[in-house]
C-alpha positions in Angstrom: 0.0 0.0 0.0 3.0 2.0 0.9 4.5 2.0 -2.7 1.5 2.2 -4.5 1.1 5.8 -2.6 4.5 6.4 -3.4 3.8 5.7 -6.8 0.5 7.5 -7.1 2.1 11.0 -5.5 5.2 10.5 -7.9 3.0 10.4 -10.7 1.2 13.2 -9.8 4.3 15.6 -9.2 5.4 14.3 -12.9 2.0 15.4 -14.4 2.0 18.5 -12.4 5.5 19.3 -13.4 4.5 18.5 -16.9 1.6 21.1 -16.7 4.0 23.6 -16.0 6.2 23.5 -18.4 3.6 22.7 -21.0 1.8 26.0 -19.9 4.0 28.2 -19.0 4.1 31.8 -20.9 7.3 32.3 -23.4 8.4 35.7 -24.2 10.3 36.1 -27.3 13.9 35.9 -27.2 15.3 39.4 -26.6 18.2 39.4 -29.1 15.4 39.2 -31.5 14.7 43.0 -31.7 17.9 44.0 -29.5 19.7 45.6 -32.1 16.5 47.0 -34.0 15.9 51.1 -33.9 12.4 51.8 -34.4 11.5 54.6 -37.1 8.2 56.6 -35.5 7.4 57.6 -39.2 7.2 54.1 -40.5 5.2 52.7 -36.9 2.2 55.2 -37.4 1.5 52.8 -41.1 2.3 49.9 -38.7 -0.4 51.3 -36.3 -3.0 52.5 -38.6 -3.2 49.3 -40.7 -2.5 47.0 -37.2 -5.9 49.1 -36.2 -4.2 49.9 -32.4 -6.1 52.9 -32.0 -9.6 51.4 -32.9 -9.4 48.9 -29.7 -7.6 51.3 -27.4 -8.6 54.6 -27.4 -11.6 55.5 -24.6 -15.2 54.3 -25.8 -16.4 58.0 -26.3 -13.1 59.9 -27.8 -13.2 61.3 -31.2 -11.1 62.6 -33.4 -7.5 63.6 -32.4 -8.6 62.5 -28.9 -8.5 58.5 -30.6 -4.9 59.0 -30.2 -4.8 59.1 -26.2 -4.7 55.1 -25.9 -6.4 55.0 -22.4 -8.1 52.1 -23.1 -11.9 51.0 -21.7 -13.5 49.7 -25.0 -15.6 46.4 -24.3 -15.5 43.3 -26.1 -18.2 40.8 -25.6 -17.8 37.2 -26.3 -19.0 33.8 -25.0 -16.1 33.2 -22.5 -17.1 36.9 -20.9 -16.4 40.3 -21.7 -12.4 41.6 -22.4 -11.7 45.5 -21.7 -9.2 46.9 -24.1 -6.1 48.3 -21.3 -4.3 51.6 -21.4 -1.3 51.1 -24.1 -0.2 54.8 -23.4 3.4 55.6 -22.8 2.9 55.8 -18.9 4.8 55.3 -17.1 2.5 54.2 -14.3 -0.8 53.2 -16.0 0.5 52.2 -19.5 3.5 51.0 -21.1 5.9 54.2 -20.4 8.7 51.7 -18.3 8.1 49.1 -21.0 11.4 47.9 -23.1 11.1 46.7 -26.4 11.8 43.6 -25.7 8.5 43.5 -23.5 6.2 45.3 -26.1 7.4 42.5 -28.8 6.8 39.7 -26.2 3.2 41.0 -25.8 2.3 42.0 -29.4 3.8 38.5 -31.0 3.3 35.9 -28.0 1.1 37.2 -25.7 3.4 37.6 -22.8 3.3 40.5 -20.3 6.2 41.8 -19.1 5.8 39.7 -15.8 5.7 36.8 -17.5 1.8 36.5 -17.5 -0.8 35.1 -20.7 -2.6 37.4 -22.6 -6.0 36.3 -23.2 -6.4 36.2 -27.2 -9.2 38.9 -27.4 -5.7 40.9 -28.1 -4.5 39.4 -31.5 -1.2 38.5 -31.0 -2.0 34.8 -33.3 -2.0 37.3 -35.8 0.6 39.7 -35.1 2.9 36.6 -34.5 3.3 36.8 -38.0 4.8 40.7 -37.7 8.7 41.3 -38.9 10.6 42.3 -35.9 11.4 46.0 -37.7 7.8 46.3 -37.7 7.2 45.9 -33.8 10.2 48.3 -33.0 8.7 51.1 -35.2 5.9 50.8 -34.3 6.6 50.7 -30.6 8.7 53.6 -31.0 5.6 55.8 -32.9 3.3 54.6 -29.8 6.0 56.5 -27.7 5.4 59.3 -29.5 1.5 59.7 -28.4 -0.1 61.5 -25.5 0.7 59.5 -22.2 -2.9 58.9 -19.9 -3.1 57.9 -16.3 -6.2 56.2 -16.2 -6.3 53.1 -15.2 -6.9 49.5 -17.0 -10.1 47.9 -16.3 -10.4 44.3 -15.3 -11.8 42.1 -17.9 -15.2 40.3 -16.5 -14.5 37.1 -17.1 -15.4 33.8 -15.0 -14.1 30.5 -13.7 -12.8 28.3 -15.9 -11.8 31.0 -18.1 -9.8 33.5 -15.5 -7.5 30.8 -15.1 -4.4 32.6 -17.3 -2.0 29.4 -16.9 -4.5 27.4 -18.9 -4.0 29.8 -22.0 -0.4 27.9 -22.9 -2.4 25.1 -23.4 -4.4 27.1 -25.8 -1.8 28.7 -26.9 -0.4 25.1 -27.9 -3.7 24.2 -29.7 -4.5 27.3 -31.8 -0.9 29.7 -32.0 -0.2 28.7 -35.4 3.4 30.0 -37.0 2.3 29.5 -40.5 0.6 31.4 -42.7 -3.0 30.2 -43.8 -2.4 30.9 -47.1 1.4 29.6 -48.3 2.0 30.7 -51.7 0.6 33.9 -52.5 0.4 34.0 -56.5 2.1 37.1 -56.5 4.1 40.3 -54.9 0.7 41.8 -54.4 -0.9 39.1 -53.3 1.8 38.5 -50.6 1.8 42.1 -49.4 -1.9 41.5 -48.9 -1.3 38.1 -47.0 1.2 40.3 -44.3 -2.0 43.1 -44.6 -4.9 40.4 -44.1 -3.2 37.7 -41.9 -0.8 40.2 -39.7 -1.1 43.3 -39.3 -4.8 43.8 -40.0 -5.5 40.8 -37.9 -9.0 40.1 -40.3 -9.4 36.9 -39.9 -10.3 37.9 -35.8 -13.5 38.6 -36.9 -14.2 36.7 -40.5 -13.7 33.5 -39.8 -15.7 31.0 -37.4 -14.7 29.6 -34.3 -14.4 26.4 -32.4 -16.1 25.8 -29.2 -12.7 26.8 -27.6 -12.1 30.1 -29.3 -10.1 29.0 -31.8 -9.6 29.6 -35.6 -11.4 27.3 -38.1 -8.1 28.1 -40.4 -10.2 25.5 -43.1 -12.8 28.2 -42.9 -10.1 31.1 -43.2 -12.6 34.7 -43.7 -15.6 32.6 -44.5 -17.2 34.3 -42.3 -18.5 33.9 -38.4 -21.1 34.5 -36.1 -21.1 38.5 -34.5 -19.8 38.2 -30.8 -22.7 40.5 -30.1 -25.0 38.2 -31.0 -27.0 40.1 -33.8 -26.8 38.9 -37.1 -23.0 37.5 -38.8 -20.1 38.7 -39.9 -19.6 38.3 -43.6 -17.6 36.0 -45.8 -14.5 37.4 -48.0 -13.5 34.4 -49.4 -14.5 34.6 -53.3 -17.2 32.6 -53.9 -19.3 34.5 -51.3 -17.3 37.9 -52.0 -17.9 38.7 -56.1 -16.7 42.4 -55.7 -14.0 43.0 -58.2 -10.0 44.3 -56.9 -11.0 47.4 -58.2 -14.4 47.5 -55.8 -12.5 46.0 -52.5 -9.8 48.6 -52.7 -12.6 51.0 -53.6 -14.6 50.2 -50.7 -11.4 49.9 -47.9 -11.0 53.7 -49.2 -14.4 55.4 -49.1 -16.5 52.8 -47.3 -18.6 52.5 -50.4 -19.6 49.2 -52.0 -20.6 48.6 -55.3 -24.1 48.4 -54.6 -24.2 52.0 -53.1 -24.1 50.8 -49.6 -22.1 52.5 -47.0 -20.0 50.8 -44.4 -21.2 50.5 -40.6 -20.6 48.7 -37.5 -16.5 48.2 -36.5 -15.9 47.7 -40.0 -16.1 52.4 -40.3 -13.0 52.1 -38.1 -11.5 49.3 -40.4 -11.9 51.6 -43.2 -11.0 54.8 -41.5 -7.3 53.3 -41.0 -7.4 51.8 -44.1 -7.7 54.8 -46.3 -5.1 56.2 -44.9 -2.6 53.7 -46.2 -1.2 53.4 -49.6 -3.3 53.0 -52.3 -0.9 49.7 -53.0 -1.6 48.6 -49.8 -5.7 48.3 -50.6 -4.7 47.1 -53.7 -2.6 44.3 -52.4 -5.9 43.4 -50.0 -7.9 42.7 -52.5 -5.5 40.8 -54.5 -4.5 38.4 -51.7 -8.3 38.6 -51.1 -9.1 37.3 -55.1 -6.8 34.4 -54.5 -8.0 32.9 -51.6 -9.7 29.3 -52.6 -12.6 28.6 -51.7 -13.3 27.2 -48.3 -14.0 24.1 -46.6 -17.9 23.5 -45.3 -17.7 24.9 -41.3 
């Protein structure tokens, strides 16, 4: 009876052990971006098409006032409701004592600085995919923007869900390192892919969901139920999405569609940020868009 215990508690310190490591949070490796100098001019295209502002500026600001990232936006969704933080530079409310190294561990793994999960209501699956010049420019634009002391709320979320450790496992399940689509047809096309998949994170919203949270990635942008719960959000894949290049980059610019519809819903902020990029950079959108293949039944 003796050694049977022994063996039972053993066991259980192996599996507990296990757990750890299997969940435990891993920042990216600091002499990734060590010897990268950001460029503030080239982060504010980083930040408009990455949409930073749209999540983290306070739920009433407008205009000029969208650039004070003080955070407070709420985002409903079956596992609870997730309130966008303060992303300001500071120093005691926002990310002012932040290094580089910590913003990059946060935007492409979902590590805080004190070695905590992000939950994925902040994109990082997509930004993942973001070149390492990218992150330090665009973390040194964010420095650039008007510092704001209030504080982050708490998200309202409940048990199992608030358990942060159990996000490696998650993590492990649905953080994906490849693109969804692996051979863009051409140099458009693959600007659109870093555009679509990346930085403009699209796929967050167009494309369905498991029962854990997770990307259908065989139903990539084929669209997905809204997290409000009214209606759905709609496909872009091209059999559901017969808008030419010419409308798509058309629309990401005015907000106009073909039919003489006008854009609403989160999708005015989408194209607010949007037509403030290149025109190549639409362009390349709606060619990557025009390539997808068509996608498997949800």
């Amino acid at each position: 009876m003796r050694r049977t215990l022994s063996l039972v508690m053993l066991a259980a310190v192996v599996a507990a052990s296990a757990g750890l490591i299997v969940t435990r949070a891993i920042p990216m490796p600091a002499e990734t971006v060590a010897d990268l100098r950001g460029d503030a001019g080239r982060g504010e295209l980083v930040f408009t098409a990455a949409g930073c502002a749209s999540c983290h500026h306070a739920p009433d600001a407008k205009g000029a006032a969208k650039l004070v990232l003080s955070g407070g936006q709420k985002f409903p969704s079956e596992f609870g409701t997730f309130l966008s933080p303060n992303i300001s530079p500071d120093p005691v409310a926002g990310l002012g004592d932040w290094t580089l190294s910590d913003f990059a561990s946060a935007v492409t793994r979902g590590v805080s600085p004190d070695g905590q999960h992000y939950y994925p209501a902040f994109p990082y699956t997509a930004y993942a995919h973001m070149e390492p010049q990218d992150v330090a420019d665009l973390w040194a634009y964010i420095q650039t923007l008007p510092a704001s002391s209030e504080p982050s709320k708490p998200h309202d979320v409940g048990f199992p869900f608030n358990i942060r450790r159990s996000l490696g496992v998650w993590k492990l399940l649905f953080a994906s390192d490849q693109w969804v689509m692996q051979d863009p047809p051409n140099a458009a096309a693959m600007r659109g892919r870093y555009l679509v998949e990346a930085l403009g994170h699209c796929g967050e919203c167009h494309t369905p969901r498991n029962a854990l949270g997770g990307l259908k990635r065989n139903a990539w942008l084929s669209g997905a139920p809204n997290p409000s719960g009214s209606g759905k959000i709609p496909a872009l894949t091209p059999d559901e999405l017969d808008w030419s290049e010419t409308d798509i980059a058309y629309y990401l610019e005015t907000g106009f569609t073909p039919d003489f519809d006008s854009v609403g819903g989160h999708m005015v902020a989408v194209v607010e940020n949007f037509a403030r990029l290149p025109a190549a950079d639409r362009a390349a959108v709606a060619a990557y868009l025009k390539a997808l293949p068509k996608p498997a039944a949800n």
